[in-house]
Backbone as JSON, one array per atom type, in Angstrom:
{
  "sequence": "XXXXXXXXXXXXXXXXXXXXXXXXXXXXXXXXXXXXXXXXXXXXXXXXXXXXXXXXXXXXXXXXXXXXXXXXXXXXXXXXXXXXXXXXXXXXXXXXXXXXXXXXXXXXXXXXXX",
  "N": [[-13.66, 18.21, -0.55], [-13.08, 15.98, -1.05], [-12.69, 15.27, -3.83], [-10.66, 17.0, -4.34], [-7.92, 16.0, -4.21], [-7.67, 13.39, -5.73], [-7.64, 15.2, -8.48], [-5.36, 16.84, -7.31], [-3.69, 14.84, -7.21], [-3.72, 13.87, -10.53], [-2.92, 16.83, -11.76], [-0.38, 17.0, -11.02], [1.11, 15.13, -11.55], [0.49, 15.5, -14.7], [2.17, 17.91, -15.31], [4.57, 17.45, -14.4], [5.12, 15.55, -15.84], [6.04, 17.23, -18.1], [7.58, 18.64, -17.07], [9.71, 17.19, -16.19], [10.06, 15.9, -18.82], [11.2, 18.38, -20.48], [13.18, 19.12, -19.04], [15.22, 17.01, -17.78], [17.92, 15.3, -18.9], [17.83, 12.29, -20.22], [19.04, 9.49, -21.79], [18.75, 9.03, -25.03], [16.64, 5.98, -26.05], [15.53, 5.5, -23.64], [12.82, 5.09, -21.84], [10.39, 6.87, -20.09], [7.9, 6.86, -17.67], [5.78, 8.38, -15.72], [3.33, 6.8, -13.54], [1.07, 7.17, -12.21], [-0.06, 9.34, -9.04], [0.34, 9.49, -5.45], [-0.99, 11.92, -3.31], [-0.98, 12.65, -0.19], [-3.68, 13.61, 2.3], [-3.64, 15.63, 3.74], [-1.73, 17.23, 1.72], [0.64, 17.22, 2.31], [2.66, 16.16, 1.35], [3.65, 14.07, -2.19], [3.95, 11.12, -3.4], [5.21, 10.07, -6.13], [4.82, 7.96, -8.83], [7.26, 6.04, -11.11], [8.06, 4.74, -14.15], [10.51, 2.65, -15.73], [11.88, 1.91, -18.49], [14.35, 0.45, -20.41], [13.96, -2.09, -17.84], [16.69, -2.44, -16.87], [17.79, 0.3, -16.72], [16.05, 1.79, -14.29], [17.38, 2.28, -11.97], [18.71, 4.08, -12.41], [17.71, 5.89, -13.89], [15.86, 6.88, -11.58], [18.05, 7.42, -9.75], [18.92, 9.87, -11.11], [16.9, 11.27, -11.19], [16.47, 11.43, -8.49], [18.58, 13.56, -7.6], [18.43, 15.71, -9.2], [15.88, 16.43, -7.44], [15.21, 18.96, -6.29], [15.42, 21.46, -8.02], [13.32, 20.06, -10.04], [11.02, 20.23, -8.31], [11.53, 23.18, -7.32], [10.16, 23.93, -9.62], [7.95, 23.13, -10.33], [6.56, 24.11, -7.9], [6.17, 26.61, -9.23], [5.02, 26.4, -11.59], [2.16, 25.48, -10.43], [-0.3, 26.79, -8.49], [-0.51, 26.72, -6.16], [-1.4, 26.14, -2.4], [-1.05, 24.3, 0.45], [2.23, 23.33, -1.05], [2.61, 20.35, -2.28], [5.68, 18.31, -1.13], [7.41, 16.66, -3.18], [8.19, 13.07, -4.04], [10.05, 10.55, -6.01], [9.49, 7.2, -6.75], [9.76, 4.1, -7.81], [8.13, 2.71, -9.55], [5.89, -0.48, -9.53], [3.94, -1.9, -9.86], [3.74, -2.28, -12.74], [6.06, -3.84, -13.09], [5.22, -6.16, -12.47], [2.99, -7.0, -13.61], [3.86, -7.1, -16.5], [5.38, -9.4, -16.17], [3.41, -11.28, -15.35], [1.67, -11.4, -17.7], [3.78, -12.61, -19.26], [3.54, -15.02, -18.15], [1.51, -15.86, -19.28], [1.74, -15.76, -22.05], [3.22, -17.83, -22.37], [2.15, -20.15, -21.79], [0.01, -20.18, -23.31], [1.48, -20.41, -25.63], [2.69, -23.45, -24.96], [0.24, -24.21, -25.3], [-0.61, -24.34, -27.75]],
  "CA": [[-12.31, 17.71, -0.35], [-13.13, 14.39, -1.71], [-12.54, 15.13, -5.73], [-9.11, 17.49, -4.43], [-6.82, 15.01, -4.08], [-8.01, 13.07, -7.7], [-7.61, 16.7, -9.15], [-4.31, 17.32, -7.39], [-2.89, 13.93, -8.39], [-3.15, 14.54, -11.76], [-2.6, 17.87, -12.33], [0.89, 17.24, -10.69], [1.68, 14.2, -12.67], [0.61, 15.68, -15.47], [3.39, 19.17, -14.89], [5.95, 16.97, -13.64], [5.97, 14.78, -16.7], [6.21, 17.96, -19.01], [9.39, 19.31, -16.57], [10.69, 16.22, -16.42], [10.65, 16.03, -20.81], [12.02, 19.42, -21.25], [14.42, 19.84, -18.12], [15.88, 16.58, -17.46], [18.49, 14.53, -20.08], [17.84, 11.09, -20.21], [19.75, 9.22, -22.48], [18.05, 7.88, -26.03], [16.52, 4.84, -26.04], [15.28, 4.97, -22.1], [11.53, 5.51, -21.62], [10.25, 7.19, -18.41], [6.81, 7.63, -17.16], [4.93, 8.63, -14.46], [2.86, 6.2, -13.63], [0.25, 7.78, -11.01], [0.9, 10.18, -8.16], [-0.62, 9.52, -4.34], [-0.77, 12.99, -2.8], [-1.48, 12.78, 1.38], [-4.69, 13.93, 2.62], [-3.1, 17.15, 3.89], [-1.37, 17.86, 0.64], [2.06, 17.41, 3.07], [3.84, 14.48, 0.45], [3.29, 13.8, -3.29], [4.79, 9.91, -4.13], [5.17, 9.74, -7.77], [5.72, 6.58, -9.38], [7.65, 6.57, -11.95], [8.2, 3.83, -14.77], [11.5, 3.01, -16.72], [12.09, 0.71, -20.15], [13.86, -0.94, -20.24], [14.15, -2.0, -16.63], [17.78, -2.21, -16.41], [18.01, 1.69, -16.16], [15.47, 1.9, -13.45], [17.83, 2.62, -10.95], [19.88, 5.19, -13.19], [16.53, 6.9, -13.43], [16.07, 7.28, -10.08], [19.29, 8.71, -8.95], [19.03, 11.62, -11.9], [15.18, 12.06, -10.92], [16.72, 12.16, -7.01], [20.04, 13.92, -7.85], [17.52, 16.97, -9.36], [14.5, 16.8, -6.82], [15.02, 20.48, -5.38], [15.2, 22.12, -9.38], [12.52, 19.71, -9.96], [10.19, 20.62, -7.15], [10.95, 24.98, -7.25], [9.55, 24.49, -11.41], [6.89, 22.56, -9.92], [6.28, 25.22, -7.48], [6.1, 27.91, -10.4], [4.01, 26.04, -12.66], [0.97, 25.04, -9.83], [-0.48, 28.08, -8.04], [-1.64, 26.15, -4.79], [-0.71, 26.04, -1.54], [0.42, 23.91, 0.74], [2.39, 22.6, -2.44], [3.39, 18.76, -1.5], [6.97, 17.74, -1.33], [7.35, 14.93, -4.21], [9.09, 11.91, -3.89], [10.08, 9.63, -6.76], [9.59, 5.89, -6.01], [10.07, 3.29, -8.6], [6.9, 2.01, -10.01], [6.63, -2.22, -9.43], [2.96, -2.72, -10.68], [3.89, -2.33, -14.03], [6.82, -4.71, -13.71], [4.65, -7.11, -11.92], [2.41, -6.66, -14.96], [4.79, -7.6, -17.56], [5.72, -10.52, -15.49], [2.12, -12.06, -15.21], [1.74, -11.67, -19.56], [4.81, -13.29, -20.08], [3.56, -16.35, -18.09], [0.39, -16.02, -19.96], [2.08, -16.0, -22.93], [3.91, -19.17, -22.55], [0.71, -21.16, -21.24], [-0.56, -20.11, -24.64], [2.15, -21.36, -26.41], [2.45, -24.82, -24.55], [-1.09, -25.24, -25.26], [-1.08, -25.0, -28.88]],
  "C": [[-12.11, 16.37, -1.05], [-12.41, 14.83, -3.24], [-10.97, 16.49, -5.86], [-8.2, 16.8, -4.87], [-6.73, 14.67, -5.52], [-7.32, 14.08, -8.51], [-5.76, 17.15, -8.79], [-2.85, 16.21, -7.87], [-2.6, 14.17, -9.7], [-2.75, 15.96, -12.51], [-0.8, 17.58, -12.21], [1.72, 16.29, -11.49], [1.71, 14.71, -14.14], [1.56, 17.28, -15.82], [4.3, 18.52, -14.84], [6.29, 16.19, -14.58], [6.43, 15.87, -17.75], [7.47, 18.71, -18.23], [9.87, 18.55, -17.03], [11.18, 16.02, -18.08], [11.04, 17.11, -21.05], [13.79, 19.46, -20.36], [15.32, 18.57, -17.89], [16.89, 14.88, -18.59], [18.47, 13.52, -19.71], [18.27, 10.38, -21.39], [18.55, 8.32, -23.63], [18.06, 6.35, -25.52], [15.91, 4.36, -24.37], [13.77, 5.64, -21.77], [10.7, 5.69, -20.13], [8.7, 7.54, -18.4], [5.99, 7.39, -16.13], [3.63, 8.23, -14.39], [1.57, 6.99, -12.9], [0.83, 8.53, -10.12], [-0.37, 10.22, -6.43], [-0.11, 10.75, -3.85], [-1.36, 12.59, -1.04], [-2.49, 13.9, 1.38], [-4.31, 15.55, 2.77], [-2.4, 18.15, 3.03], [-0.03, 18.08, 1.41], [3.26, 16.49, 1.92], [3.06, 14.29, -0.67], [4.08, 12.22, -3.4], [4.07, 9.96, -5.67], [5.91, 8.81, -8.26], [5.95, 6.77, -10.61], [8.09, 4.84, -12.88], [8.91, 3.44, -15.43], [11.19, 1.69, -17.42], [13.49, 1.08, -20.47], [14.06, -1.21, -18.51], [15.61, -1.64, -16.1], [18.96, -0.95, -15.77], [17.27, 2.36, -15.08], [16.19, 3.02, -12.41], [18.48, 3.99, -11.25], [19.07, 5.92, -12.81], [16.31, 7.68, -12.77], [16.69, 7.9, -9.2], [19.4, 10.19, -9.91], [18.15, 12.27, -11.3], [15.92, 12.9, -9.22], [17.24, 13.43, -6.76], [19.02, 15.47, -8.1], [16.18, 17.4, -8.69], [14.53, 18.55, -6.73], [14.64, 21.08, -7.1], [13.48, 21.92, -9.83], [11.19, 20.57, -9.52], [10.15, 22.46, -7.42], [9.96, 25.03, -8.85], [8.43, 23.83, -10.92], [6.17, 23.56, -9.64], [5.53, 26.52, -8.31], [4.96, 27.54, -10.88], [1.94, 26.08, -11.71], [1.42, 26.44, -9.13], [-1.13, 27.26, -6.29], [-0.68, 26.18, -3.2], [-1.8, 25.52, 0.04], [0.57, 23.14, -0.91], [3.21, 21.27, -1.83], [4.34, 18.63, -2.26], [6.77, 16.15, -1.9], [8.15, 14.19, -4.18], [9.13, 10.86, -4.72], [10.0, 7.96, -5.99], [9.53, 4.67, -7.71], [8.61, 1.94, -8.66], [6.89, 0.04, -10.31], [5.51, -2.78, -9.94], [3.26, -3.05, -12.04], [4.89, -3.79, -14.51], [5.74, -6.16, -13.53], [3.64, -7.94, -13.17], [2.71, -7.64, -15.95], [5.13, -8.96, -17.45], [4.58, -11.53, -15.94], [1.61, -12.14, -17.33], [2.54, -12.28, -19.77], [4.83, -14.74, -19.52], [2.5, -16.93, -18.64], [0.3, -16.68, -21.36], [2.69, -17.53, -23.42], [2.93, -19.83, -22.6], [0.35, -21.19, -22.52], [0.03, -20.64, -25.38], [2.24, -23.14, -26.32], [0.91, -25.34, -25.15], [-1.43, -25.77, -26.6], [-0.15, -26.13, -29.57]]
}
C-alpha cells in the first residue's frame, strides 16, 4: 500500500494534465500546470494543485477547471481502470508563488551587493 498512493498520484496528474490540454480552452498566452496531486489514504479525494502564469489569471483558471469538474472527472474515470476512483479537487497551487517570491528577493540582494 505504501508505493499506491506515489503511483496513484502520478498517474492521475499525469491523465488529467493530458484532458485538461485537449478538452479544456484556455485562452493563449495562459500557462497551466499541475503541480502535484495528494490522493487520501483511502483513495476517497484527489487535491490537485494546479499552477497558472501569469498569476493574474489564477482565479479565471480555477472557475473553468471548477465550472467543468464533473466532464473532467467521468474522462478521468474512462481513462484510469481503478476503483474506488478519487473525487478530484482543483486547489490553486501557492508553493510555486511563494517560490517566485523568495528569487526575486534573492535577486535584488544580488544586485545591491554588486
Amino acid at each position: 500500500m505504501s508505493k499506491r498512493i506515489p503511483q496513484v498520484n502520478e498517474l492521475i496528474k499525469r491523465e488529467l494534465s493530458q484532458i485538461i490540454l485537449r478538452e479544456i480552452d484556455i485562452d493563449p498566452g495562459i500557462l497551466v500546470t499541475l503541480t502535484r496531486v495528494e490522493t487520501s489514504v483511502n483513495l476517497s479525494q484527489s487535491k490537485v494543485y494546479v499552477s497558472v502564469l501569469p498569476e493574474t489569471k489564477a482565479e479565471f483558471v480555477l472557475k473553468v477547471l471548477d465550472h467543468r469538474i464533473y466532464t473532467l472527472q467521468q474522462l478521468l474515470n474512462r481513462r484510469l481502470n481503478m476503483r474506488p476512483m478519487p473525487k478530484i479537487r482543483f486547489i490553486r497551487e501557492m508553493e510555486t508563488v511563494e517560490a517566485g517570491k523568495i528569487e526575486e528577493v534573492l535577486e535584488e540582494l544580488k544586485k545591491e551587493e554588486k
